[in-house]
N, C-alpha and C positions, 0 to 999 in steps of 0.2 A: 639690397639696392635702395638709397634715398627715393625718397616717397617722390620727390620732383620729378627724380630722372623715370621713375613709372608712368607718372602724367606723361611726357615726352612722349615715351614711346608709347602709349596708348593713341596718344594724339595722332603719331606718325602713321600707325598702322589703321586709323578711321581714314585720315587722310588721303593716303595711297589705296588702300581696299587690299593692302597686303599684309600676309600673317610673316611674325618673326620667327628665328627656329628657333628650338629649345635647345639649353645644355642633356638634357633626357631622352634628345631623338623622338619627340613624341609625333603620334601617329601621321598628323601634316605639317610634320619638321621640314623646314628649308632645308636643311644639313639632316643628312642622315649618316649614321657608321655602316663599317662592311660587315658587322655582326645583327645589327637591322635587316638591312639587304639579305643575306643567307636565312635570314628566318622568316622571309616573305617572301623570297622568288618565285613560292607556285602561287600566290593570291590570285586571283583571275583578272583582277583589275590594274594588276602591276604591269608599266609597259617598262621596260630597259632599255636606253638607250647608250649606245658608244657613240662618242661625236667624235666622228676621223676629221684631220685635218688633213691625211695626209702628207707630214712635215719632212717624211724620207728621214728621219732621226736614224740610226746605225741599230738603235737598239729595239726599232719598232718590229712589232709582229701582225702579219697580217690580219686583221679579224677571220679571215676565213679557217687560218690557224688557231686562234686562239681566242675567245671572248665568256666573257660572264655569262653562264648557260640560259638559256630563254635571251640575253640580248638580240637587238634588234640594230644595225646598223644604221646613220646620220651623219653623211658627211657635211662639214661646217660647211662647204659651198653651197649645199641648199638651202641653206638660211642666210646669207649674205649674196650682195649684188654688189657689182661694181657702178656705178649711175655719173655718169657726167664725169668719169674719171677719178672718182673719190673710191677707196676699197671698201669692201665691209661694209656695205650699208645696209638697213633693213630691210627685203628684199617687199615687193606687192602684197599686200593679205594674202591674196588667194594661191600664189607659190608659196606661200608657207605653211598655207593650210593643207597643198596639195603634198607637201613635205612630209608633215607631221601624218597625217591621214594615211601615206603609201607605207608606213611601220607601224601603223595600227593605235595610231593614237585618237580617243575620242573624248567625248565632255566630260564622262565621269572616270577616265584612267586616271591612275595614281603614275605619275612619269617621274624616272627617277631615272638622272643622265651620270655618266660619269666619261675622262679623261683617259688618253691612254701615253699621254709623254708631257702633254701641256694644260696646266688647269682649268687656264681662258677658253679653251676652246668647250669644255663643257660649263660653264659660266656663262656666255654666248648664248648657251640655247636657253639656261634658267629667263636669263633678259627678254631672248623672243619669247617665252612661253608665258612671261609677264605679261610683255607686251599685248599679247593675243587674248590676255584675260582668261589662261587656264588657269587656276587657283592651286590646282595638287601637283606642283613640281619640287623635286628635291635633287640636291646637288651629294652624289656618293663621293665622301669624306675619304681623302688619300688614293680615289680612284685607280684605277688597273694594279698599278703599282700594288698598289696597300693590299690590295684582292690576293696578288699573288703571290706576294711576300707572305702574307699568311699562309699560306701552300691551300690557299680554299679551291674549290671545283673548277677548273676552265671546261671549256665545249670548245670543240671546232664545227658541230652541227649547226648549223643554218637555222633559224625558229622561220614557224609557218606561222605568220601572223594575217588575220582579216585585216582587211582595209577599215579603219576609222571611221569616226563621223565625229567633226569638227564644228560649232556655232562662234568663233570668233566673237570676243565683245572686246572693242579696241580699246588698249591703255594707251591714250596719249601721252599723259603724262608720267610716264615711263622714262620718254625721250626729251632730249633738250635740242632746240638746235640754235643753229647763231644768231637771229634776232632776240629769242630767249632770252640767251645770255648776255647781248650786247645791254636791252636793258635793265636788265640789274645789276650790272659788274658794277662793283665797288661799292655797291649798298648793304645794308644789312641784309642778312636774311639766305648768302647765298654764300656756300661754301663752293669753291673750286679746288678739286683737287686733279693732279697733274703725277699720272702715274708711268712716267716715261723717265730713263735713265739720266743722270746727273748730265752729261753732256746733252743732250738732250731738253734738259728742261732748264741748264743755265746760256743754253745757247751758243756753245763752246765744243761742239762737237754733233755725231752723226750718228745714225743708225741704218745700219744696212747702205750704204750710201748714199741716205738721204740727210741735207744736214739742214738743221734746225738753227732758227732764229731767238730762241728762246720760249717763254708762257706766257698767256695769259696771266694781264694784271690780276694779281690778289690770289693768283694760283696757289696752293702751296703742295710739295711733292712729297707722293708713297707713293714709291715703286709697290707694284703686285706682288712680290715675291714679300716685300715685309710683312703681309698681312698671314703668310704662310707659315708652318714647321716645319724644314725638310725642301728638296729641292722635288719639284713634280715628274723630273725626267730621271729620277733615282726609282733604283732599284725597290725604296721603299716608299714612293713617293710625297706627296707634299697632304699635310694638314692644316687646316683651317685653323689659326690662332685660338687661343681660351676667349672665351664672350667678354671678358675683364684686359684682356692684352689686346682686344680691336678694340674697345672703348677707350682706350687710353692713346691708341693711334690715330683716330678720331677725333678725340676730346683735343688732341694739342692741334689740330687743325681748323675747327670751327666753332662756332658758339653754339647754345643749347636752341634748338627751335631752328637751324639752317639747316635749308635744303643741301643735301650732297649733291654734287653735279660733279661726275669722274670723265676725264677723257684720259686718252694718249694719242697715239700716231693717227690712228682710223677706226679706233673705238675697240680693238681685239682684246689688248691688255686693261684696259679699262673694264669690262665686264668684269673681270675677277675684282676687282676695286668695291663693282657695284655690287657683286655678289654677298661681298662679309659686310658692308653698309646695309643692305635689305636682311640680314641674318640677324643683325642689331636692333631692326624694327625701324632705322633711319629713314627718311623722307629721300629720296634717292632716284638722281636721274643720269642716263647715261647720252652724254653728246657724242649723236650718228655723226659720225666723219671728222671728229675730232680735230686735233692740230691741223692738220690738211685740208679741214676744210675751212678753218681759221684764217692759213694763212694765205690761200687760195684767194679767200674776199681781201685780200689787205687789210686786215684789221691791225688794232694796236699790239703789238707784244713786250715783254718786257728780257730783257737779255741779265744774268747775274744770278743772284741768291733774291728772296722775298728778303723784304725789310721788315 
């Protein structure tokens, strides 16, 4: 790696007070593999999380069925609030801590979340556990899928976990919201990316029946799924890009030393955005309430392709 792009990301992570993960999985890797995981599931200080969303996908199984043995279950609703009609938002410290705490998470756990149909959804939690200034959290690489395609252990036993003890130390700058953004748009310094579908981000179309007006000037778009190998709702699920193929995804979108600032619709698919940007060591913030809440204030957008 050029000696500059080490500065960068040196810089990034004094910055942010967040460590990057390694291509070696090493021991407070962001990314961890499923052969990590099976070799640490009994450590004492390991907590395992599934983060349900329950999506009703055809091919979901219930955790009470099936889950990674010692997992601990996390439905994405108790980390997200709905506030003033915006989805997804960050919900109070203290429901979150009460979240985290009721599956046995505390200061010195090592939490390491994983997916069971949709990447974002355990991406999601990596964000809030940012946000809340846990330092040891990791995102299991190819999650449920990847676990079980490997034919490795499931449980359908339940774990008996102690309640937690949580000291929350807040990452604000974590989060971006619209004043943030309002002023620096178009300045140096501030990457926007816009990780929401072609119609969607050229403003020519809809999602889920909600239709979109376009982006955020100076926006420029990666869909979530590019950052991936593999579809996350497959049978063999979705992997994280090589550290050299998100760099390259990255590099054509922002200058060296810009802040990442990821949204989409309400901030869901945008975690996974922020997920492989923070995995790089990038300066990296996620805007709560995204397009909806953009276009909610009437802000400026832009309808088309970036120029």
């Amino acid at each position: 790696m050029p000696r500059a792009q080490l500065i960068l990301i040196a810089a990034a992570m004094a910055a942010g007070g967040l460590a990057p993960a390694s291509a070696q999985h090493a021991p407070d890797s962001l990314i961890v593999s499923t052969g990590w995981l099976a070799a640490h599931l009994k450590d004492p200080n390991i907590v395992v999380l599934q983060i349900d969303a329950h999506m009703g996908m055809a091919d979901d199984v219930p955790f009470s069925a099936e889950h990674i043995p010692g997992a601990r279950e996390l439905p994405l609703s108790s980390i997200v609030v709905d506030t003033n009609g915006l989805n997804s938002e960050i919900p109070p410290v203290e429901r979150l801590r009460e979240a985290f705490e009721s599956v046995g998470v505390s200061d010195s756990s090592r939490v390491v979340v994983y997916y069971v149909s949709e990447a974002p959804t355990a991406a999601r939690a990596v964000m809030t556990l940012d946000y809340l200034g846990h330092d040891r959290v990791s995102f299991l690489d190819g999650g449920l899928p990847k676990w079980r395609a490997e034919k490795r252990e499931l449980s359908a036993k339940a774990a008996t976990a102690s309640r937690g003890t949580m000291h929350p130390r807040i990452r604000t700058n974590v989060i971006a919201d619209a004043p943030w953004i309002q002023a620096r748009i178009g300045k140096a310094g501030l990457a926007l990316i816009d990780t929401r579908t072609d119609g969607e981000y050229l403003g020519t179309g809809m999602r889920h029946g909600m239709p979109s007006t376009g982006h955020l000037y100076g926006a420029r778009q990666l869909q979530w799924q590019q950052l991936f190998e593999g579809d996350s709702g497959s049978e063999k699920g979705a992997s994280l890009k090589s550290p050299a193929e998100l760099r390259k995804l990255f590099a054509d979108r922002m200058q060296p030393g810009d802040t990442v600032v990821t949204y989409c619709w309400v901030g869901y698919r945008a975690s996974a955005t922020y997920l492989a940007a923070r995995s790089l060591g990038l300066p990296v913030k996620l805007y709560d309430g995204s397009y909806e809440d953009w276009a909610r204030r009437k802000l400026p957008l832009r309808v088309g392709a970036a120029p």
